[in-house]
C-alpha positions as semicolon CSV with decimal commas, in nm:
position;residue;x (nm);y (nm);z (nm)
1;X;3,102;-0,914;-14,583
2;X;3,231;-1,145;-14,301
3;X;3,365;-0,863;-14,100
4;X;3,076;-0,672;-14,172
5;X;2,848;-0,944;-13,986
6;X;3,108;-0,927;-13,715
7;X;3,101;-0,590;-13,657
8;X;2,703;-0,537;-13,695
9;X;2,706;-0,826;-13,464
10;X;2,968;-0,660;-13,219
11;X;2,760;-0,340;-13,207
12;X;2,458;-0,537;-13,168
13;X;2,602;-0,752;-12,925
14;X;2,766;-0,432;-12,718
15;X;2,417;-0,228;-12,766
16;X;2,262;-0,558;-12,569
17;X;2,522;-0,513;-12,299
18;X;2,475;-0,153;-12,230
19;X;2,068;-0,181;-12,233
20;X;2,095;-0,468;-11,962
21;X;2,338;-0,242;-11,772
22;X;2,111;0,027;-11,837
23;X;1,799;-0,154;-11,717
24;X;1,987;-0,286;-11,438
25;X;2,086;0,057;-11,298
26;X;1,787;0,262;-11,384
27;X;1,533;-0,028;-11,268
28;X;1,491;0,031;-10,836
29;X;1,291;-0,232;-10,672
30;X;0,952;-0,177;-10,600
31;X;0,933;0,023;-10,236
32;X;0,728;-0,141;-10,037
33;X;0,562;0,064;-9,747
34;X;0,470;-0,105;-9,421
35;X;0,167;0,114;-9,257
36;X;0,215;0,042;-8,873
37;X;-0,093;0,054;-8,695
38;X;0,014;0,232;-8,357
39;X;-0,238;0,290;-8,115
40;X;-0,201;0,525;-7,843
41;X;-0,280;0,415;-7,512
42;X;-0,325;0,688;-7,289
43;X;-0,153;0,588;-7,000
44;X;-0,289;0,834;-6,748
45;X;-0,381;0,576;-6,472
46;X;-0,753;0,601;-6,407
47;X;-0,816;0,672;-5,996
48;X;-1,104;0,412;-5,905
49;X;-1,363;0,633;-5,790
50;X;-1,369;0,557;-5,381
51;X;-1,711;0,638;-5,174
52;X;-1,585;0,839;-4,853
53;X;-1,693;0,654;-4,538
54;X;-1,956;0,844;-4,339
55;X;-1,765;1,040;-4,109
56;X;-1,902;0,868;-3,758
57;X;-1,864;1,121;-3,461
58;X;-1,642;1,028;-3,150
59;X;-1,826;1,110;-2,866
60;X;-1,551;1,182;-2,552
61;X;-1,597;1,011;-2,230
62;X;-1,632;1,374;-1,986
63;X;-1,320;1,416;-1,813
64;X;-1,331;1,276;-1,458
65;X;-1,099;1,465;-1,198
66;X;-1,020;1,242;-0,910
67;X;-1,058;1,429;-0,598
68;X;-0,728;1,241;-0,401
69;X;-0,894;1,122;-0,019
70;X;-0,764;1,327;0,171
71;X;-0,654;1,139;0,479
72;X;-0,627;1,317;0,832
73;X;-0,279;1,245;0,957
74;X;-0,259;1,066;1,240
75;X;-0,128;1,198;1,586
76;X;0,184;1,118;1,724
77;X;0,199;0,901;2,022
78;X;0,172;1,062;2,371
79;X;0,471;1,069;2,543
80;X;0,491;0,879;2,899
81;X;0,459;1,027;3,190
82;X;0,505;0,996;3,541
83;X;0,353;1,063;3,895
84;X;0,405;0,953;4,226
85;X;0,144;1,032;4,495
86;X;0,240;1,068;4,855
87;X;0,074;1,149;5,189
88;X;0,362;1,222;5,419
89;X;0,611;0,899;5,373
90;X;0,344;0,706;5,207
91;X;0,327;0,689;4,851
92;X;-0,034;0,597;4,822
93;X;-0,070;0,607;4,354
94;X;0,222;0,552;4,140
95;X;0,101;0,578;3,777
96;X;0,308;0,555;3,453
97;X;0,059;0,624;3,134
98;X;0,147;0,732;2,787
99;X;-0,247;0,792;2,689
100;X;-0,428;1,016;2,411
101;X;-0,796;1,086;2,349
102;X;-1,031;1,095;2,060
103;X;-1,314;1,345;2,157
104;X;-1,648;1,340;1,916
105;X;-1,791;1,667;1,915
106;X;-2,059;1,614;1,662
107;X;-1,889;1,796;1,360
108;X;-1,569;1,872;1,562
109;X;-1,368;1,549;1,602
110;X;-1,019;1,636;1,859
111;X;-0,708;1,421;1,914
112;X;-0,572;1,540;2,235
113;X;-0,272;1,385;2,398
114;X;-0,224;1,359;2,820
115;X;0,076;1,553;2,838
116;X;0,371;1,409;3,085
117;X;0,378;1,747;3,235
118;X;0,008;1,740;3,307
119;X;-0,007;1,847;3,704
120;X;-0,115;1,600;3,985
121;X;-0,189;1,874;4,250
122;X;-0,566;1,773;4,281
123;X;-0,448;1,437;4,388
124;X;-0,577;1,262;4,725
125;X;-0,445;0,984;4,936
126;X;-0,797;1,038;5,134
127;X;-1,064;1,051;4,924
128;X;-1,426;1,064;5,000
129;X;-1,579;0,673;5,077
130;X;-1,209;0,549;5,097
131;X;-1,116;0,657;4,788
132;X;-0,822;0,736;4,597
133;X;-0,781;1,003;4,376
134;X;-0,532;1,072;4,104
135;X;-0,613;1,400;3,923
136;X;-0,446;1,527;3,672
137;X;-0,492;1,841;3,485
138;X;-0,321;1,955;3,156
139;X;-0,485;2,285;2,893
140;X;-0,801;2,281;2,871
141;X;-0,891;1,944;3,005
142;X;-0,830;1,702;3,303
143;X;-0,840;1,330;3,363
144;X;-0,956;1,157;3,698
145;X;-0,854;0,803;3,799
146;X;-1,098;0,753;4,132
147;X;-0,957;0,418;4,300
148;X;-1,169;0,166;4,520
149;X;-1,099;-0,154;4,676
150;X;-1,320;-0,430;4,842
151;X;-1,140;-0,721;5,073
152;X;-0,926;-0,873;4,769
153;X;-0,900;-0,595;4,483
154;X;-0,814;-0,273;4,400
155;X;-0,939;-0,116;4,079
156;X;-1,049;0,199;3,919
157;X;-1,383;0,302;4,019
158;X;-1,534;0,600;3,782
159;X;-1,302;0,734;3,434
160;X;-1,357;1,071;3,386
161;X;-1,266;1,315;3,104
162;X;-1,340;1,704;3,089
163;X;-1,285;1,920;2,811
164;X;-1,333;2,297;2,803
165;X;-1,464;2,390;2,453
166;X;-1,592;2,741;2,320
167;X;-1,946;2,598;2,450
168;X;-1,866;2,508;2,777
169;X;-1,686;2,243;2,949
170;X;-1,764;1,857;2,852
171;X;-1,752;1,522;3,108
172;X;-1,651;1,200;2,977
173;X;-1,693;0,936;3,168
174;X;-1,633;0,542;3,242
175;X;-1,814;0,396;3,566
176;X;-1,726;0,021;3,506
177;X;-1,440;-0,196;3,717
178;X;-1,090;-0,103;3,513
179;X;-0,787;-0,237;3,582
180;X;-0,873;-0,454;3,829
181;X;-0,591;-0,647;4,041
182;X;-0,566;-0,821;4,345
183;X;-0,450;-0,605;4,685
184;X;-0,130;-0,484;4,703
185;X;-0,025;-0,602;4,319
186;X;-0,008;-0,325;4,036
187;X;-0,149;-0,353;3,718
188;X;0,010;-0,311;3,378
189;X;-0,075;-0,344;3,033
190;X;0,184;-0,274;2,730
191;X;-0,016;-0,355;2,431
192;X;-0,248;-0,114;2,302
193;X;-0,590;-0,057;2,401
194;X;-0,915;0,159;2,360
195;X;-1,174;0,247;2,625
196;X;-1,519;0,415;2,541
197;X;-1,617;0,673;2,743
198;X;-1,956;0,783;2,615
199;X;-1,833;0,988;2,254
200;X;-1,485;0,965;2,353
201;X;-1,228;0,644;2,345
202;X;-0,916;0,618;2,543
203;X;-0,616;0,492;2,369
204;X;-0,393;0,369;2,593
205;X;-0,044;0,231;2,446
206;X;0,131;0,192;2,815
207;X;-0,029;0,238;3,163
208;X;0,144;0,082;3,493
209;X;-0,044;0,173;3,772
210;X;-0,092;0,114;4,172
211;X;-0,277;0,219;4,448
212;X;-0,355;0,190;4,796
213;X;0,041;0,184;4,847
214;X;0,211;0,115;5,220
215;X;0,529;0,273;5,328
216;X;0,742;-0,014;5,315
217;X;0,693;-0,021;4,914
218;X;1,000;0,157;4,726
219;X;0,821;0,077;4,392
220;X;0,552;-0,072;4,212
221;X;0,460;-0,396;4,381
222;X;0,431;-0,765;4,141
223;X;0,226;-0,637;3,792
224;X;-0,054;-0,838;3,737
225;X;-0,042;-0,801;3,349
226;X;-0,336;-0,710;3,066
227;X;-0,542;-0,953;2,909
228;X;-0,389;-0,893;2,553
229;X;-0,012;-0,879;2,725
230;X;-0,111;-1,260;2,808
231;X;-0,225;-1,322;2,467
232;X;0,072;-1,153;2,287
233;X;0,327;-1,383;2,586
234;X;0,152;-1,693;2,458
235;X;0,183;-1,624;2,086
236;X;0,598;-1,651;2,146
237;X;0,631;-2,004;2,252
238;X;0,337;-2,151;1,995
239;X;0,578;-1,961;1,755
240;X;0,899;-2,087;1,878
241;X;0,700;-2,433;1,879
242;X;0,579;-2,405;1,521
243;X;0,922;-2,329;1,361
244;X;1,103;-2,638;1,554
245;X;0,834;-2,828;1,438
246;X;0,868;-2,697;1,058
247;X;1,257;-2,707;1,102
248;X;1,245;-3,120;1,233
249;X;1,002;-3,196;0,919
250;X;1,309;-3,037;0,703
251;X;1,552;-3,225;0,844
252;X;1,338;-3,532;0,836
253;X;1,285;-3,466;0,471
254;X;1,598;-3,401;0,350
255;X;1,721;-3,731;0,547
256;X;1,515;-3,952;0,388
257;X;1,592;-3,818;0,019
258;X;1,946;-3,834;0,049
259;X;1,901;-4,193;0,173
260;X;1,720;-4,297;-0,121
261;X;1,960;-4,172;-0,323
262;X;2,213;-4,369;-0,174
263;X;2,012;-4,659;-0,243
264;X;1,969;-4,605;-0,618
265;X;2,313;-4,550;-0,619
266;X;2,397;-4,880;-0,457
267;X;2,120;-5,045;-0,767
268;X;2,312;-4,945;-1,027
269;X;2,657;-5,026;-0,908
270;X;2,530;-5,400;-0,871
């Protein structure tokens, strides 16, 4: 009976076993689903909606061509010319003149220049009144220096200019004292100068000139010298003047700074 109980016990006991191995093999634990909430964002990037500014017409300035000035050039300067007058040994007019011409014609405006070869043949050591004549005559035109003198002076008595155009010939003229100098001197002017003579001026850059000459003269007698010559002689020394004055000052200056210098000098090694 004993080993009955032990082997209905046994089986029992073994029968146990297997169901718990049973259970524990056949039993999976519960599966447990997760639902994941996944929401799509749709990441196509939205383009802010932008109101176009009115379109605000440029309006051009209008092109502007600047017409350059168109300047006439100016002439070159006469050359200098020479001419001796003579009535048998006596050389009554010497004249050296470089001398051009600006000739209004209304709408025609001429630069003419009195050429050094210009010819002196009209010329006369015995003009009417006790006049002297110098005449000279170059294309198309001719200039006339009439000379006078009282009891002290010589000078020029009448200017004249004529000009052959396609109209006809035109006088300019100048009937004031010019170049006046005593007797027997010469007169002579080296800075530039203008004389009117009606529509026309005179530019003169160098004129030297004598008359009423004697036979012992081998040249142009003591110049009595322009108005503006004087003015241009006395502008040299005031110049000369003014820079030994500024150069003194300098000196003066610089003296007195490199003496106080000294002197601080002298301070501080005390």
């Amino acid at each position: 009976m004993g080993f009955i109980k032990s082997a209905v016990f046994g089986f029992v006991l073994l029968y146990a076993i297997g169901f718990v191995v049973s259970q524990e093999e056949t039993s999976e634990p519960p599966t447990t689903t997760s639902t994941i909430s996944t929401t799509l964002v749709d990441t196509t990037a939205v383009t802010p909606e932008t109101t176009a500014k009115p379109t605000i017409p440029t309006t051009e300035p209008p092109s502007t061509t600047t017409v350059p000035t168109t300047t006439t050039p100016k002439p070159p300067l006469p050359e200098v010319g020479t001419w001796n007058i003579t009535d048998g040994n006596v050389t009554c007019i010497r004249a050296e003149l470089q001398i051009g011409f600006n000739i209004n014609l209304g709408e025609e405006k001429i630069s003419l220049a009195l050429s050094p070869n210009a010819s002196a043949a009209g010329s006369d050591c015995n003009g009417s009144n006790g006049t002297q004549v110098l005449a000279l005559t170059g294309k198309n035109y001719g200039l006339t220096f009439i000379f006078a003198k009282d009891s002290s002076n010589v000078y020029v008595e009448h200017l004249v200019l004529t000009y052959g155009t396609s109209r006809g010939e035109e006088v300019f003229y100048n009937s004031s004292k010019l170049f006046q100098v005593k007797v027997g001197n010469s007169y002579q002017c080296k800075t530039e100068d203008a004389i009117l003579m009606g529509n026309t001026t005179m530019e003169i850059y160098h004129i030297h000139i004598q008359a009423f000459g004697t036979a012992e003269e081998n040249g142009f007698n003591t110049a009595e010298e322009c108005e503006l010559d004087d003015k241009v002689n006395d502008i040299i020394p005031i110049a000369v003047a003014c820079a030994l004055a500024a150069l003194i000052i300098v000196v003066l200056i610089a003296y007195l700074v490199g003496r106080r210098r000294s002197r601080q000098k002298g301070y501080t090694s005390v």
